[in-house]
C-alpha positions in Angstrom: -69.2 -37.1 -52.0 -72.1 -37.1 -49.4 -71.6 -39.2 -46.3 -75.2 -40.7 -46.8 -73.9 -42.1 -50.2 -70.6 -43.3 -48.2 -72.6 -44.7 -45.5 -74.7 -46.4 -48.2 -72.0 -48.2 -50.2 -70.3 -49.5 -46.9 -73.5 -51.2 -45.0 -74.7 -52.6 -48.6 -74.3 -56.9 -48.5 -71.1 -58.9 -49.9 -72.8 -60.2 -53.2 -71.8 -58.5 -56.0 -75.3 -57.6 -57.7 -74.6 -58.2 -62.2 -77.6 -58.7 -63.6 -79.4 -58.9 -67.1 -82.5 -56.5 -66.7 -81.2 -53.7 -68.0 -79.9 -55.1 -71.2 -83.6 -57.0 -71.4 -84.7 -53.9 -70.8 -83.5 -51.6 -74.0 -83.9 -54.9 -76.0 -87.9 -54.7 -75.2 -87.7 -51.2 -75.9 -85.8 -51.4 -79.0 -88.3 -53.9 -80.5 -91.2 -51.7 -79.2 -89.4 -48.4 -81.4 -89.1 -50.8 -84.2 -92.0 -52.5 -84.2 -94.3 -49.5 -83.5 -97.0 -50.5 -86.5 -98.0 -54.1 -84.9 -99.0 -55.5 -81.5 -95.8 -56.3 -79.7 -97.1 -59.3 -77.0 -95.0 -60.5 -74.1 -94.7 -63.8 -76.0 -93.2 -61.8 -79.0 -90.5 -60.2 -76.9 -89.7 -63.2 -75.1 -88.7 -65.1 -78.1 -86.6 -62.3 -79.3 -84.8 -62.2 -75.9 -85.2 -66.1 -75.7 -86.4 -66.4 -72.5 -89.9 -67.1 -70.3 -92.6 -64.8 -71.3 -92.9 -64.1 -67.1 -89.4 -62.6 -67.2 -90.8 -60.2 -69.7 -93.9 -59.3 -68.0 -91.8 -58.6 -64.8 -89.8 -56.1 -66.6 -92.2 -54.8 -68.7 -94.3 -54.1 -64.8 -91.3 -52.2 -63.7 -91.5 -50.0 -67.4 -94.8 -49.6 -67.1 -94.2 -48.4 -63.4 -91.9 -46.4 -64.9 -94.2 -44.9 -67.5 -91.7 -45.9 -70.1 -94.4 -48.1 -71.8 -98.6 -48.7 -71.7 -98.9 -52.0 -71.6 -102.9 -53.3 -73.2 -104.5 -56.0 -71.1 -105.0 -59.7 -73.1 -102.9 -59.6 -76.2 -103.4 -56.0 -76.5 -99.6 -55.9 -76.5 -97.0 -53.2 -74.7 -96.2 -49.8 -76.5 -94.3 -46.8 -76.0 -95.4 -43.8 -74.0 -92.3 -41.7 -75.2 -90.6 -41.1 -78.7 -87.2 -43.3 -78.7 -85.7 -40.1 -78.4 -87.1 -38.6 -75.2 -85.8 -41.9 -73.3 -82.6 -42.0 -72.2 -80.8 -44.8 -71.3 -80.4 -43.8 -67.6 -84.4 -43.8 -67.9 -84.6 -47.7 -68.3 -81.5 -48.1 -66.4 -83.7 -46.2 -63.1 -87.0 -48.7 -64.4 -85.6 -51.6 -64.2 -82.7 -51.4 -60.8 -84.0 -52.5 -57.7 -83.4 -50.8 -54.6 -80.2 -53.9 -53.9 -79.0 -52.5 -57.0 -79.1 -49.3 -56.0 -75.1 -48.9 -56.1 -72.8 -50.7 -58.8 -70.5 -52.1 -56.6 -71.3 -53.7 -53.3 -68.5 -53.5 -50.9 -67.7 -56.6 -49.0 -69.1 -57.1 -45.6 -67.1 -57.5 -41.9 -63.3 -57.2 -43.2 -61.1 -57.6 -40.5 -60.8 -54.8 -38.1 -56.9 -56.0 -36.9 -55.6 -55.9 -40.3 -54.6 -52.2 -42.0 -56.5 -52.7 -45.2 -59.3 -54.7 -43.7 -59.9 -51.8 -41.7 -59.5 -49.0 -43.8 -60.8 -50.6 -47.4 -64.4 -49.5 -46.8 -63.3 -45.8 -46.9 -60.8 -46.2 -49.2 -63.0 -47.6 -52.1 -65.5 -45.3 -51.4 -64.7 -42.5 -53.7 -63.7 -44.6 -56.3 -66.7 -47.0 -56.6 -68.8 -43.6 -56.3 -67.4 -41.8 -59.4 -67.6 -45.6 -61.1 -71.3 -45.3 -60.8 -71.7 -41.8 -61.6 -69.5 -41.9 -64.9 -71.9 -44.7 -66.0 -74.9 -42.8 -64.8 -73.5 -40.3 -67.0 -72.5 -42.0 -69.8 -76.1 -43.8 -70.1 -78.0 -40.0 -69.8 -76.4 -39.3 -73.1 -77.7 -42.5 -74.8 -80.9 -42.8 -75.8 -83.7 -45.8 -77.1 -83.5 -43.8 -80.6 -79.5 -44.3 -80.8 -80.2 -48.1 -80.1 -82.6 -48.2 -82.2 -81.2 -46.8 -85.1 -77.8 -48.5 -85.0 -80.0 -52.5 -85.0 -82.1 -50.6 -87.7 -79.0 -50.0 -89.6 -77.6 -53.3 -89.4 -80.7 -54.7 -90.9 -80.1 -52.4 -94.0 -76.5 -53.6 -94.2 -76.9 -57.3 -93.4 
């Protein structure tokens, strides 16, 4: 563990940072893979998500800045700049975080200092919150927008 990292998770604010662009994320994606034969429109994907048609052009910005997707001005529509297979899930997951999301866990701020675990929590959730993140860095690097994909594709087969 590198004290930069430590340093990192310990100065990082008190709200707990959950948030839904990652799941909208592979969801945009997934309907890109498996709607790669028609124009895909912001307005198309923001009825499959249900929500604003902004929220989507927001995320798709940060996978376009990712190069995940090209993205055709007017109604052009957004489109893959990988196979589903060359993008992992870690891939979108990086797109779409935001440097306050940067960690998984945000350690809460000024605990007290006279107390024994208010002064020593920091360090001793340090480590732990650290592997947390990298176990589901590592778990998402061995998913991938095909696997996703596939398994919705599937389901239309079945259903």
């Amino acid at each position: 563990m590198t004290k930069r990292l430590v340093e990192t998770i310990i100065v990082t604010g008190d709200v707990m940072r959950i948030n839904t662009r990652f799941p909208v994320a592979v969801h945009i994606l997934a309907l890109l893979a498996l709607n790669q034969e028609t124009t895909t429109t912001s307005e198309l994907i923001a009825k499959s998500v249900n929500t604003n048609p902004v929220v989507i052009r927001r995320i798709n910005a940060m996978l376009k800045k990712a190069k995940l997707i090209t993205i055709k001005a007017g109604v052009g529509g957004a489109y893959l700049n990988l196979s589903p297979q060359e993008i992992t899930l870690l891939d979108v997951y990086n797109a779409v975080k935001s440097s306050e999301d940067d960690l998984l866990f945000d350690l809460h701020c000024n605990p007290s200092k006279k107390c024994v675990v208010g002064a020593n929590i920091h360090e001793a959730l340090s480590e732990p919150l650290l592997a947390a993140q990298k176990s589901l860095e590592d778990s998402l690097q061995e998913y991938t927008l095909f696997d996703v994909a596939e398994k919705i594709r599937k389901s239309l087969t079945e259903g």
